[in-house]
N, C-alpha and C positions, 0 to 999 in steps of 0.2 A: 288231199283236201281240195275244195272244188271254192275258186273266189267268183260270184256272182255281183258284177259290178252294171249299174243303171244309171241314165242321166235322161234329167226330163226338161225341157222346155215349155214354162208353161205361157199359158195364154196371157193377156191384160189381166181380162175379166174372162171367169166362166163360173158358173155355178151357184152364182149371188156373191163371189167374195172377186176383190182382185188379186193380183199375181201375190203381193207380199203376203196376202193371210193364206190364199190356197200353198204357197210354200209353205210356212209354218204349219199348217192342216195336215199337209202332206205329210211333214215329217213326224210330225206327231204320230199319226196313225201308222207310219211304215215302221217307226220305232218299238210302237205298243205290241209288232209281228212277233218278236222276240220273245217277249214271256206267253203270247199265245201256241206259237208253232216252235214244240223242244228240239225239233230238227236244226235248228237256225245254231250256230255255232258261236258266230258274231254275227253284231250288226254295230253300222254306222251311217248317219245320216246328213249329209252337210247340205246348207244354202249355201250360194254362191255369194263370193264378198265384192270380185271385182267389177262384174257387170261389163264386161270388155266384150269385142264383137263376138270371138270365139266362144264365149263362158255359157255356159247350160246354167238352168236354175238350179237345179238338185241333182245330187248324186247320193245315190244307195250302194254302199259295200255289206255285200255281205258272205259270209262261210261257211260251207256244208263238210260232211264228212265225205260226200259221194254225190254224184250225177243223179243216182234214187232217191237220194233226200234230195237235192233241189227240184226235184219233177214232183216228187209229194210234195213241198212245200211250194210250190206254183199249182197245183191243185188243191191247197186246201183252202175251205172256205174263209178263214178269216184274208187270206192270200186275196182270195177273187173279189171277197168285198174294196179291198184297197183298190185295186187291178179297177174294180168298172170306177169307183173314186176319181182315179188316175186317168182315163179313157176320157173322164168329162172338162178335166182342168187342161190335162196335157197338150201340147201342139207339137212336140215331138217328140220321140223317145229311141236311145241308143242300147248298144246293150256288149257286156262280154262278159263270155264265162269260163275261166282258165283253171290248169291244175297248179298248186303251188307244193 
């Protein structure tokens, strides 16, 4: 099993909303991934609580069966529409993708 783990940093403002609604936008949409694309195993979506220097805003967990299915599921279109989403609000983004 392939764990695909994401954290975003986002902006104030970008997109018409500021940081607390594009969080909840965000996770909205990266949640809805799940019943669009059957590859996805799990998903999880958290805001951040503490707001501490280190703290990222968002974090995306999620489970494939394989390295094929996370490369389909990062090319499929409902994937790319979040992806360019995420490109306009984000200021940063980390990322790891491990076997468990």
């Amino acid at each position: 099993m392939i764990r695909h783990v994401v954290m975003w940093t986002l902006f104030e403002s970008a997109d018409g909303h500021d940081r607390a609604a594009n969080a909840l936008r965000a996770k909205e949409k990266l949640l809805a991934l799940k019943d669009k694309i059957p590859l996805v195993r799990a998903m999880e979506v958290g805001i951040d609580l503490l707001h501490s220097d280190r703290s990222y805003d968002l974090c995306l967990i999620a489970s494939f069966d394989s390295l094929d299915d996370l490369a389909a599921y990062n090319d499929h279109p409902a994937h790319r529409e979040v992806a360019a989403l995420m490109g306009k609000i984000r200021e940063k983004a980390v990322a790891v993708d491990f076997e468990v």
